[in-house]
N, C-alpha and C positions, 0 to 999 in steps of 0.2 A: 363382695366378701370384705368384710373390716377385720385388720390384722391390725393387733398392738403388741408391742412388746417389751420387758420392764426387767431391769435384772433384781432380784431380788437377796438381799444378805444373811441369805439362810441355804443349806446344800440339798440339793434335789429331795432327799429322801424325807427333809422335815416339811417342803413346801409339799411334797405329796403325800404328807401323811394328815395334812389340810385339805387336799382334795379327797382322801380315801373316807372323812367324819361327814357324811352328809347331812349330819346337823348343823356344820357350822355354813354351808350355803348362803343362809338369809345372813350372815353376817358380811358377806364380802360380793357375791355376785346381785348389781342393783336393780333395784325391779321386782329381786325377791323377798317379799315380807314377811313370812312364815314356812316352817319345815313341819307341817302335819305327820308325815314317817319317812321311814327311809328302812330296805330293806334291809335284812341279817345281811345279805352278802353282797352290797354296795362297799366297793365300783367292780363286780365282779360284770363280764358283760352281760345285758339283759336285767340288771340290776336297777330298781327303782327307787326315785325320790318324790317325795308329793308333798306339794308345797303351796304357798298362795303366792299371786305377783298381782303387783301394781295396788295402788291405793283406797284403800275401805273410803267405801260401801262400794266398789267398782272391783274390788279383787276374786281373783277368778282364782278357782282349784283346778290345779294342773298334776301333771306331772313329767319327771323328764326320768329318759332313761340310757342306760350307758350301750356304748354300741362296741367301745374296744378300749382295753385296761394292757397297758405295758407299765405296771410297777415302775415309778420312779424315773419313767421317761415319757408317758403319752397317755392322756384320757380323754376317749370321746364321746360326748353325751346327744343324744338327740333331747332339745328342749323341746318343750309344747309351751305353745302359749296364745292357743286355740282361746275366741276366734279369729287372732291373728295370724295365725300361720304354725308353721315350727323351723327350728332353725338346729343345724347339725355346730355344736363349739369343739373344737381343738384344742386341748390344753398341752401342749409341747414343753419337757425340761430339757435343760442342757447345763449341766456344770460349767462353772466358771471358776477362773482361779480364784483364790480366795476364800473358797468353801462357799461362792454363792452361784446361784442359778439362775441362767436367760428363760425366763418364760414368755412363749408367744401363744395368742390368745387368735386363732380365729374363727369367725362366724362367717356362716352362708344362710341365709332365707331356703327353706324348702320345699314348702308346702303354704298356700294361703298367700290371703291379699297382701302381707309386707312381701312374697316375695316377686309380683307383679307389681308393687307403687314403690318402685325405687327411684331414689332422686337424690339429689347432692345432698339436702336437707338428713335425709334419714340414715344416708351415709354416714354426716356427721355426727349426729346424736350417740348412732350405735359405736363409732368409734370414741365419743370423750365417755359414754356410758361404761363399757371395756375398758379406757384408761383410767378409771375411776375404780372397777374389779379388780384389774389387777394390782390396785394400790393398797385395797383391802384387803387382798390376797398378800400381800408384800411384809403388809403390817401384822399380821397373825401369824405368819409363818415366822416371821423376824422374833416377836416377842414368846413362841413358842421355842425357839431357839436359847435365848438367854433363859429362859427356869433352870432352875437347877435337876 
């Protein structure tokens, strides 16, 4: 399991109102390079996003979808990202003083061969991959916060 976690200077309710626009996906979780749709009632549970990941002429149509929605405090999504596998990510908020937000980010492998070839290697990738999301996740939420 790779757990990262990054506070961010924006208050729970604008950093989840980034995770609730399943459009903006391909802009902050990496890996993902297009949002093909995303259902009316995303991040409702059961709710889906279909997207491409990974680099043209190699990018595969997935999709992921959410397993449990706590408004402003917690969203779980099952990714797919067959043939490699799929993997369950936890997106946890917690208020911080300041008006900003601890987000912890974690993934487990659940299905498929990444989650039998595990090694320090893939460890690390998926954890600087993650601290790379959650910065794009930091930076939207942030600059969504200052518009007027």
């Amino acid at each position: 399991m790779a757990i990262v976690r990054r506070v961010v200077p924006a208050p729970p309710d604008q950093v989840f109102a980034v995770l609730a626009d399943g459009w903006t996906y391909s802009d902050w979780v990496v890996g993902t390079v297009h949002i093909r749709d995303v259902d009316e009632n995303w991040p409702q549970p059961g709710s889906k996003l279909h997207h491409k990941a990974g680099p043209w002429p190699l990018s595969l149509h997935e999709s992921s979808e959410v397993l449990s929605c706590e408004p402003e405090r917690e969203l779980t999504i099952l990714a797919g990202l067959w043939p490699l596998g799929e993997a369950t990510v936890r997106i946890r908020l917690e208020p911080v003083d300041g008006g900003r937000t601890r987000v912890t980010m974690e993934e487990t492998f659940r299905a498929g061969p990444l989650r039998w070839i595990h090694t320090k290697l893939n460890d690390l990738v998926l954890h600087r991959r993650n601290i790379e999301s959650l910065r794009r996740l930091s930076d939207i939420a942030a600059r969504e916060k200052s518009r007027p």
